[in-house]
C-alpha positions in Angstrom: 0.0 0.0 0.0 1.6 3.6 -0.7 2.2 5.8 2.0 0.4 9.2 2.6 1.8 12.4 3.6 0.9 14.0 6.9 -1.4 16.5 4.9 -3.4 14.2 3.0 -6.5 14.3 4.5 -6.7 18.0 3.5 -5.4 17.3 0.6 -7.8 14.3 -1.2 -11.0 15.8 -1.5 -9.0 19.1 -3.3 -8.1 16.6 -6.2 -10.6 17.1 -8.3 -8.4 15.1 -10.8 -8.7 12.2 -9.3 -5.2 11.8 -10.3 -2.4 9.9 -7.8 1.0 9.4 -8.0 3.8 7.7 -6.5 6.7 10.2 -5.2 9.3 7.7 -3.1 6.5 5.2 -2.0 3.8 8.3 -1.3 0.8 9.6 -3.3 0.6 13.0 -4.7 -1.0 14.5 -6.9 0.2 15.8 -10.2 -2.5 18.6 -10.4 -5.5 19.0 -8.3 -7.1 21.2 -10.7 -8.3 20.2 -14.2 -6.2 23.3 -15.7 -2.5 23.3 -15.0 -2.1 26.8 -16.2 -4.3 27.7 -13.4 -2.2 26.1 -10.5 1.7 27.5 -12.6 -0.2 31.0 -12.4 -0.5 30.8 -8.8 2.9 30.8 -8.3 3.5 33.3 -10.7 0.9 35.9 -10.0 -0.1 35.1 -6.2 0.4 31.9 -4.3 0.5 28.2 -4.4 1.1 25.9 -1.6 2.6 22.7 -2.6 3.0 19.4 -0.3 6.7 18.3 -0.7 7.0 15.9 2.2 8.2 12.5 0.2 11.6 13.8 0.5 14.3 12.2 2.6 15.0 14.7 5.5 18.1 13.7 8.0 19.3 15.5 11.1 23.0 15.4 11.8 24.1 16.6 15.2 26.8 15.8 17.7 30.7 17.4 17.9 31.6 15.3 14.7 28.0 16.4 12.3 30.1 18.8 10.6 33.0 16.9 10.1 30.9 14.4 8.0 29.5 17.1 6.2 32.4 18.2 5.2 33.8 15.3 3.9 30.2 14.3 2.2 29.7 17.5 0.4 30.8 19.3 -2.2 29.7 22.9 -1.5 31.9 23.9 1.5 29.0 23.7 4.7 31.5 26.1 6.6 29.9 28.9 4.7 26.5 27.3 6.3 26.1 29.7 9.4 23.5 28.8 12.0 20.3 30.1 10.4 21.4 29.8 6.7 20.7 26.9 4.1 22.8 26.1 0.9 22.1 24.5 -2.2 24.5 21.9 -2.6 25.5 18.5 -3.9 27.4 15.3 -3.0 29.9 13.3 -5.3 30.9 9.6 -5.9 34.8 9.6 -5.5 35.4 10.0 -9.4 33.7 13.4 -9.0 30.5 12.7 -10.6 27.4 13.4 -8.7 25.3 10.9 -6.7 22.6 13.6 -5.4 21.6 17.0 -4.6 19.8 18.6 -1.7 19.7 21.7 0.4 21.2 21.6 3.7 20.4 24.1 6.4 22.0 24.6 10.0 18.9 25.0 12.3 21.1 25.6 15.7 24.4 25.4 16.6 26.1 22.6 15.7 22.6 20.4 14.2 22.4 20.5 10.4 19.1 18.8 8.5 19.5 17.8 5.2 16.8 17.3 2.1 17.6 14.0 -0.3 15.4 12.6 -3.2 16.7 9.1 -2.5 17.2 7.1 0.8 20.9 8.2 1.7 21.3 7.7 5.5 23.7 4.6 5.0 25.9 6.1 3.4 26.0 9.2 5.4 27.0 6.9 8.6 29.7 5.4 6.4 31.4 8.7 5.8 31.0 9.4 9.2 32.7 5.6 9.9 35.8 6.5 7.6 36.5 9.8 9.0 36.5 8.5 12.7 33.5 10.9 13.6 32.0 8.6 16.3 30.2 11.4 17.9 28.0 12.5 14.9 24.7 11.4 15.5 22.7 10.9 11.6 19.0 10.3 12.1 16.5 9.9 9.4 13.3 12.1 10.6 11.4 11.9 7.2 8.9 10.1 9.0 8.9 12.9 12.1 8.0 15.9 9.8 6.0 17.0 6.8 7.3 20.3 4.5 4.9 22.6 2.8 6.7 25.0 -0.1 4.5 28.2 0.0 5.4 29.9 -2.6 4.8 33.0 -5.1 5.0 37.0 -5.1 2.5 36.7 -2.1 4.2 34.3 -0.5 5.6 36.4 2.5 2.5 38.8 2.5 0.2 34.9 4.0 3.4 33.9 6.2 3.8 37.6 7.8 -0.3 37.2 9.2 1.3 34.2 11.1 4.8 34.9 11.8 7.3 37.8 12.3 10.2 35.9 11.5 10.0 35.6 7.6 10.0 39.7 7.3 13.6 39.6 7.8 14.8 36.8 6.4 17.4 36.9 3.3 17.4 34.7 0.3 17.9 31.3 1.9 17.3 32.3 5.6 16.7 29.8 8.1 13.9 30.5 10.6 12.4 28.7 13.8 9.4 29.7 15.4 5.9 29.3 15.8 2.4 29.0 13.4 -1.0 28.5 14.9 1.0 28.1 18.4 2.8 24.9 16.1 6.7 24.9 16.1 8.2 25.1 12.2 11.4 25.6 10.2 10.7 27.9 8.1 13.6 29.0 5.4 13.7 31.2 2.1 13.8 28.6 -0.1 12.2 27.0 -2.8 12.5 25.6 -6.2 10.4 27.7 -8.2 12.6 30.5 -9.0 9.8 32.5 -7.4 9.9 34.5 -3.7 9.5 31.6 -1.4 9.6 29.6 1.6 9.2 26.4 3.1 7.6 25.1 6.4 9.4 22.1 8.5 6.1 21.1 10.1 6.1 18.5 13.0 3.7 15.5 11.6 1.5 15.5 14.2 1.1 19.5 13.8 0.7 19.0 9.8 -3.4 19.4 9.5 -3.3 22.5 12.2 -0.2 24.4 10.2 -2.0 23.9 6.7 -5.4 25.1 7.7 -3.9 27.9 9.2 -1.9 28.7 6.2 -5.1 28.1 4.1 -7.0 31.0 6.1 -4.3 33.5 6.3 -4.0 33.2 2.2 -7.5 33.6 1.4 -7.6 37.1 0.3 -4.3 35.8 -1.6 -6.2 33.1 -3.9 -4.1 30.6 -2.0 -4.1 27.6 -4.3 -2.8 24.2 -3.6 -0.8 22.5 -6.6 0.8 19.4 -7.8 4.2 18.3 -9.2 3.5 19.5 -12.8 2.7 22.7 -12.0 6.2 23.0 -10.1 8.3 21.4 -12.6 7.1 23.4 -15.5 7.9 26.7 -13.0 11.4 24.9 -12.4 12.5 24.7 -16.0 11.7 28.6 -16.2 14.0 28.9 -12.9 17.1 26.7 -15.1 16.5 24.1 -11.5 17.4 20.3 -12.6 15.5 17.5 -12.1 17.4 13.9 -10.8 15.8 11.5 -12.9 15.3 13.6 -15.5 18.1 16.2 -16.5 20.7 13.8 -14.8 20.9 10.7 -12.9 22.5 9.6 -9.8 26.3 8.1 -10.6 25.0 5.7 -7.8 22.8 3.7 -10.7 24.3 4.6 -13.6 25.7 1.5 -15.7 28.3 3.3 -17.6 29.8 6.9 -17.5 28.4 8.2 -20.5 25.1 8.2 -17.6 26.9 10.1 -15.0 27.6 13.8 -14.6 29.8 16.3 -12.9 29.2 19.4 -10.9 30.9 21.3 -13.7 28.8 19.1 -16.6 25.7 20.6 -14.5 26.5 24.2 -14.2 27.2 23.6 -10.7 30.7 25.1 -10.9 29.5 28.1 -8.8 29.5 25.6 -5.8 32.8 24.9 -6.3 33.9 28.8 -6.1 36.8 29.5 -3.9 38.5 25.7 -4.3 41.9 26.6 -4.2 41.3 28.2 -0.8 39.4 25.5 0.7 41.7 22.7 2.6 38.5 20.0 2.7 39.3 16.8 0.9 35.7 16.1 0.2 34.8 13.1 -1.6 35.8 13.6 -5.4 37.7 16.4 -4.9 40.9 14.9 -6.7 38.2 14.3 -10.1 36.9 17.4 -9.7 40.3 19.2 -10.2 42.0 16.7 -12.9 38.7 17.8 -14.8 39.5 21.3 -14.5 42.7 21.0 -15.0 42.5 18.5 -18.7 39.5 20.6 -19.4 37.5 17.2 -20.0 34.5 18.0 -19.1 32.4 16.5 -21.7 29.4 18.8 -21.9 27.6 22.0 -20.4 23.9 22.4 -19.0 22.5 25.0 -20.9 19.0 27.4 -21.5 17.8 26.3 -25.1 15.1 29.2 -26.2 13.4 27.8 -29.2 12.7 30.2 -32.1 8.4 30.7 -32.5 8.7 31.1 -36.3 10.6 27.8 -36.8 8.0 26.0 -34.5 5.4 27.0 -35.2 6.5 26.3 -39.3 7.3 22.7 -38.8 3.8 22.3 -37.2 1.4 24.2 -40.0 3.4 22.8 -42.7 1.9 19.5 -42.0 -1.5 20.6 -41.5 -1.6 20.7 -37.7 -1.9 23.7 -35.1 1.7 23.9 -33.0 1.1 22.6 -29.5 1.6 25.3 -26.9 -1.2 24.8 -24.0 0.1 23.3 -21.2 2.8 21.7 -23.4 5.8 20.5 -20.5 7.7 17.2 -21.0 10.5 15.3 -19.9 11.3 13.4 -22.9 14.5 13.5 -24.6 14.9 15.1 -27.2 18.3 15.3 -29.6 20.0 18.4 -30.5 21.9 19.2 -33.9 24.8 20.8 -35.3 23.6 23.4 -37.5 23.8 24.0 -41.2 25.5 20.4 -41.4 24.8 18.6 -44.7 23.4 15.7 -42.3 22.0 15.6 -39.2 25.3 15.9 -37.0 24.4 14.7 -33.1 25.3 17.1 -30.7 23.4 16.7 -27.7 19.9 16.3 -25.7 17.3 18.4 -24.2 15.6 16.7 -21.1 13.2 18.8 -20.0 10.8 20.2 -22.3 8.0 23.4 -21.7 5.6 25.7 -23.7 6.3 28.4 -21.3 3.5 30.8 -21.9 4.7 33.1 -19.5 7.7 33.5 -21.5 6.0 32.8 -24.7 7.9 30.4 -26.4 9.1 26.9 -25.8 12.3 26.4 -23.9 13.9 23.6 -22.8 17.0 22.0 -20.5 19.9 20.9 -22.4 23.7 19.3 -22.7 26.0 20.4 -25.1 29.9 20.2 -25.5 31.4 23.0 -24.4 32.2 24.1 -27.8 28.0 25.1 -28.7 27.3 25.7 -25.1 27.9 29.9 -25.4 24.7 32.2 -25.6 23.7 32.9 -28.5 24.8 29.2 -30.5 22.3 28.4 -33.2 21.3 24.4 -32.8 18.8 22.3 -34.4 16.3 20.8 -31.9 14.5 18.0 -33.0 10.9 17.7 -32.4 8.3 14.9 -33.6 5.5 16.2 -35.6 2.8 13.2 -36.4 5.2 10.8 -35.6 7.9 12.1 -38.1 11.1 14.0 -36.8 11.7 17.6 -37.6 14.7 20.0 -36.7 14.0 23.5 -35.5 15.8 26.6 -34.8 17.0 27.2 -31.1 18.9 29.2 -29.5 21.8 28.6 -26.5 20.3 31.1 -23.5 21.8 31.8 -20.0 20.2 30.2 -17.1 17.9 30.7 -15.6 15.4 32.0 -18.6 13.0 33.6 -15.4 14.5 35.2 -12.1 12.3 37.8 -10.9 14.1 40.6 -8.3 11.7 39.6 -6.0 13.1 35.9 -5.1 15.7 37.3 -3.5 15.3 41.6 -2.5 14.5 42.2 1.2 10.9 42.2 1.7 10.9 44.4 4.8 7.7 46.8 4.9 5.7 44.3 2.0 2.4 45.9 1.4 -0.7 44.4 2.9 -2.4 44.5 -0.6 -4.4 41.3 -0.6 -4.4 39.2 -4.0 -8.0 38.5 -5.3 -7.8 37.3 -8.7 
């Protein structure tokens, strides 16, 4: 039997859908609504509250936590004060990466730490190997639930319950108290949107949503599923494991593994030559830099309308662009070649209609991956492959000021739309 979050009970008769999935042995819902646009525009244009609780969540604590942590991670976690998270990642010892996850230190000393796969044993085996008996690693997925509230109104429903999001900065860490409940709350999120998530005790799950439900009425609160957050995460350049890479822990061959550089993830790997941790795939990571072997680069790919929408009437049928998102691959072309010369893959797909144009997640070798490279895309058009223009873009393709600027004195303006 699958699993259920602490918030389902408020969250199955909103599922209009009828839709279920499995997310790491629990149900959710994909969309609750029967338009998708509807639920994406709530975190673009006022406020969505999304149940995210499948994750793995450990606490490390004791003299020796950070010591693992170090070791383990990739991203330095001495630059992780108490009351600040990090985006970061963790590496086989060849340097390519087994996961990703934010870590956050919540008090002195204890650290929790977000995975999409079950990672405690080999946390306690770092911890064996660098002789940090006293580092106590629990897995507390079961102990709480986390709600991502998230959108341009996000902190405007969270201030009519708490003071301590006003002055929080751009991945913050909070603890205090909602409907008399003790939460985590950080600045985080992964929509590319203003943000924040709720560490919610289990037991306090039901009382912390309905109270989140009531301050955002005036908001047009809406509850959303997965798709709605994964077609806002392409917009925010945010990889999916899974999808835009896999964990080196399952990968057969290498040719299914990736680096921190091959992601774009370099920027977590700034200051190297001052940092004195040998992490795990450290060595890797510099030969890498050092041969310049890094096989590909993670890039925006912006497709051009005209060519789309060409390839599409040409044979008689309207270009799909209506809640068009997908996580197919797709190949990628050297342009102008006499034949079709591979290059590379998209993995995520989306119609963005907030951007108005269809964008997608790519690799491509280092020599294609600068803005502005023209490709060829390949899309299938009644079952028949066609190339289309697109272009190399920066990422992210969407990164509103308002994800990170202070939100100190935030107008009480309620959202009604």
């Amino acid at each position: 039997m699958p699993l259920t979050t602490p918030f389902h009970s408020r969250l199955e008769p909103l599922n209009r859908t009828g839709l279920w999935k499995h997310w790491s042995g629990f149900l959710v819902a994909p969309q609750y609504q029967y338009s998708l646009n509807a639920e994406y525009y709530a975190i673009r244009n006022a406020v969505a509250l999304l149940d995210t609780s499948p994750l793995f969540k450990y606490r490390f604590s004791g003299a020796g936590a950070r010591a693992v942590l170090e070791r383990a991670l990739a991203r330095d976690v001495g630059g992780c004060g108490v009351g600040r998270a990090q985006y970061t990642c963790w590496c086989d010892g060849r340097g390519f990466v087994l996961q990703d996850g934010v870590v956050m230190q919540v008090a002195p000393g204890e650290y929790r730490l977000t995975a999409a796969e079950p990672t405690l044993r080999y946390f306690r085996t770092v911890a064996r190997d660098v002789g940090a008996s006293d580092a106590v690693i629990d897995d507390v997925s079961a102990d709480f639930g986390i709600l991502a509230l998230q959108g341009p109104y996000a902190h405007e429903v969270l201030r009519r319950l708490t003071g301590a999001a006003t002055d929080l900065r751009y991945f913050g860490v909070a603890r205090t108290a909602v409907a008399e409940c003790d939460v985590t709350v950080s600045r985080t999120g992964y929509t590319g949107d203003l943000g924040y998530e709720l560490w919610v005790r289990a037991h306090d799950a039901v009382t912390v949503w309905d109270a989140l439900m009531a301050a955002g009425a005036d908001y047009n609160i809406t509850p959303i599923g997965t798709t709605a957050l994964k077609m806002a995460r392409v917009e925010a350049g945010l990889l999916l494991m899974g999808v835009d890479f896999h964990t080196s822990r399952f990968a057969w061959v290498d040719a299914q593994r990736e680096t921190p550089d091959e992601l774009g993830w370099g920027w977590m790997l700034r200051g190297l030559d001052e940092d004195g941790r040998d992490f795990i795939g450290r060595s890797a990571i510099e030969a890498e830099r050092e041969r310049g072997t890094s096989r590909w680069r993670t890039v925006g790919l912006a497709v051009d309308w005209h060519d789309y929408e060409r390839v599409y009437t040409e044979a008689g049928v309207l270009p799909p662009r209506h809640e068009l998102y997908s996580e197919t691959t797709m190949s990628v072309y050297r342009r102008g070649a006499k034949e079709w010369d591979y290059a590379g893959y998209a993995s995520s797909f989306l119609a963005s209609s907030l951007l108005r144009t269809p964008i997608a997640l790519a690799k491509l070798p280092p020599d294609l991956a600068e803005p502005g490279s023209e490709v060829d895309l390949e899309v299938p058009v009644i079952r028949r492959p066609h190339n289309i223009l697109a272009r190399v873009e920066r990422l992210p393709f969407f990164s509103p000021a308002r994800k990170t600027a202070p939100v100190n004195g935030a107008s009480d303006s309620p959202k009604t739309a």
